[in-house]
N, C-alpha and C positions, 0 to 999 in steps of 0.2 A: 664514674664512667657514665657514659651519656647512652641512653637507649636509643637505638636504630625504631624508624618506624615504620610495620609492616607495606608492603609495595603492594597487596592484593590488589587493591581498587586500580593499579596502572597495567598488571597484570593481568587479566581476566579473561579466562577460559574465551577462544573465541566464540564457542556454543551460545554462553551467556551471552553473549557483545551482540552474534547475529538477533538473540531470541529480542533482546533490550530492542533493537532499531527496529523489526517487522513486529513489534507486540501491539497490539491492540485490533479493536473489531475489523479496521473498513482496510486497514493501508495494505494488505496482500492483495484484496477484492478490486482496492483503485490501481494498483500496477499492472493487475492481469487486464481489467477494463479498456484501459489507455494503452496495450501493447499494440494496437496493430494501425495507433496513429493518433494523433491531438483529440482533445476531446472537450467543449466546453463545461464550466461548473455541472450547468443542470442536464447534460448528458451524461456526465459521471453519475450525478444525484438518482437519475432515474438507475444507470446500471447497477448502481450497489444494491437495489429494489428486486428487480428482475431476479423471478423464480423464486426469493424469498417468502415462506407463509406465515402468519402470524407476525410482521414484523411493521411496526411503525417506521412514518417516514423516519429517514435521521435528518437527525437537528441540523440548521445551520451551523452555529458554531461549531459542533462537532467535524461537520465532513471541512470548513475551512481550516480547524485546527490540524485535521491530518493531511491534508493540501502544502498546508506550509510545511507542518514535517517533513516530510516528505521531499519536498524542496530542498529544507534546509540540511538534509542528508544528502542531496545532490544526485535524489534517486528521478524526481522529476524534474521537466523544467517549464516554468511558468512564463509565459510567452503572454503580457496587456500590451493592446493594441492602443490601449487610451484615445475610444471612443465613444462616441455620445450614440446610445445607450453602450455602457460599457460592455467590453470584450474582451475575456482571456481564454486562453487556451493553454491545455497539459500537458505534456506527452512525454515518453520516459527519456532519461538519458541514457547514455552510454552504462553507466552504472545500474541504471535501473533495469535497460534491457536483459543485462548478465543476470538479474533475477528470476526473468522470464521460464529459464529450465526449469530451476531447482523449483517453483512456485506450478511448474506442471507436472513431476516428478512427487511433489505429494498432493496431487489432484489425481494424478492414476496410482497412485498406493490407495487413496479414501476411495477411490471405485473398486481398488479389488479386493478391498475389505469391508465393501456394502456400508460407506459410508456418506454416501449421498442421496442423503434425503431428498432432501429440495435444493442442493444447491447448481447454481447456472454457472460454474467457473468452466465454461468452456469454450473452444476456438470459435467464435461468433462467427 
């Protein structure tokens, strides 16, 4: 008799699947950034900055690595002009903007539980 092989990994908790896709430092910080319209690289570079203390610049690699995720989740969309000097611009999608509650929804829970130190995740 042939053993079946567990389905977890096609399976999985939505919780996990959301937590997977928005995990890491910048990519909650770049969607709120970019919600209220395009935004060049180094306009994002500096908003991830803003109000942060103690915090070095981030890497390049890093903030393009979460640029393209990001993309490639179809949460933004990547608008080059292909000009000399070159030119791209961000801004969320359709899918990204349906981020936009639930990402200010626990930005006023960490304020009503005095959880903002220093952070700038606010309606600019």
């Amino acid at each position: 008799m042939k053993k079946s092989r567990p389905v977890a990994s096609a399976v999985l908790c939505p919780v996990d699947n959301f937590q997977r896709m928005i995990s890491g430092k910048y990519k909650l910080r770049i969607l709120w950034d970019i919600q209220k319209g395009a935004k060049r690289y180094g306009e994002i570079k500096k908003g991830l900055l803003r109000g942060r203390e103690g915090t070095g610049e981030i890497a390049a690699r890093v903030l393009s690595r979460e640029l393209k995720l990001l993309a490639e989740m179809n949460l933004i969309h990547r608008k080059d002009y292909r000009a000399v000097p070159p030119k791209v611009e961000y801004s969320l999608t359709k899918l990204g903007q349906s981020l936009i509650p639930v990402i200010s929804k626990m930005h006023d829970w960490a304020i009503r539980h005095h959880l903002s130190v220093s952070c700038e995740l606010r309606n600019n």
